[in-house]
C-alpha positions in Angstrom: 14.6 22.4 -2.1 14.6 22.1 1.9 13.9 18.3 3.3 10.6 19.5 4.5 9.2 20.6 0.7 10.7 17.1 -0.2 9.1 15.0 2.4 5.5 17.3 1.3 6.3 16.4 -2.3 6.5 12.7 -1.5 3.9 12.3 1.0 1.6 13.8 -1.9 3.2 11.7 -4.9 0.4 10.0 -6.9 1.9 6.5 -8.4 0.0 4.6 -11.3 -0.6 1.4 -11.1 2.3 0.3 -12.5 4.6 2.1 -10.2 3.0 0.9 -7.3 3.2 -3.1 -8.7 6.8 -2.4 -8.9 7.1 -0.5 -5.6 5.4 -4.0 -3.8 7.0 -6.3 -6.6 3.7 -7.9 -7.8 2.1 -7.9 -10.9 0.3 -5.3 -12.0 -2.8 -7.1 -12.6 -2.6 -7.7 -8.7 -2.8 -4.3 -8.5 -5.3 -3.6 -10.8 -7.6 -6.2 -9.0 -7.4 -5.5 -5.3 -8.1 -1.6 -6.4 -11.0 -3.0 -8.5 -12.3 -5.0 -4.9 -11.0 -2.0 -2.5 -8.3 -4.2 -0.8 -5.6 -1.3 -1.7 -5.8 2.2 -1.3 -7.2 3.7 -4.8 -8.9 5.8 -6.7 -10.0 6.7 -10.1 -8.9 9.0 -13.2 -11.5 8.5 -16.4 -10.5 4.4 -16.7 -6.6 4.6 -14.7 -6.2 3.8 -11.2 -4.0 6.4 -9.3 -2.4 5.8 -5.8 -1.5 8.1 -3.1 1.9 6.8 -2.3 1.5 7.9 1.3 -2.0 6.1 1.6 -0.1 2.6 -0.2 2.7 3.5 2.9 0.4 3.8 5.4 -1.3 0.4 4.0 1.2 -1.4 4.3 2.2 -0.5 8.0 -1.2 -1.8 8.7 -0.5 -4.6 6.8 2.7 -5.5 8.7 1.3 -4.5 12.1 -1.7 -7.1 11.3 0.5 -10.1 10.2 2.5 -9.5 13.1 -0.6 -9.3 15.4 -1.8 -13.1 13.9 1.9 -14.3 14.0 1.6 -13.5 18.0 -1.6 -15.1 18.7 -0.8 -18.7 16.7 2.2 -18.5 19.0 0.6 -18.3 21.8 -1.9 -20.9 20.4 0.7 -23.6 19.9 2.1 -22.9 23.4 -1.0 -23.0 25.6 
């Protein structure tokens, strides 16, 4: 298999809940609850939540890049 049909493969991986509570180490409950309220990228099968794993990668980055962004301004804050 050449890197590109493995990088397609993974960018189109579907991840249950469980995987994806292990891939961010919380509990799967967590999981189950911010899909429930839309805080995570999901969607359903009959009753199971399913993840895109490239949609929980791309969350994340945002995630990251939004912390960072509030880290930078209570910086700033506490030295104005």
């Amino acid at each position: 298999m050449s890197k590109q049909q493995v990088a397609m493969r993974k960018s189109t991986e579907i991840l249950t809940a469980k995987e994806v509570a292990e891939y961010l180490h919380i509990h799967p409950l967590t999981v189950h609850r911010y899909a429930r309220e839309g805080k995570i990228p999901a969607f359903k099968i009959g009753t199971d939540w399913r993840f895109h794993k490239k949609h929980i990668e791309k969350w994340i980055q945002q995630k990251v890049a939004s912390n960072n962004q509030k880290n930078r301004k209570q910086a700033k804050a506490l030295t104005d």
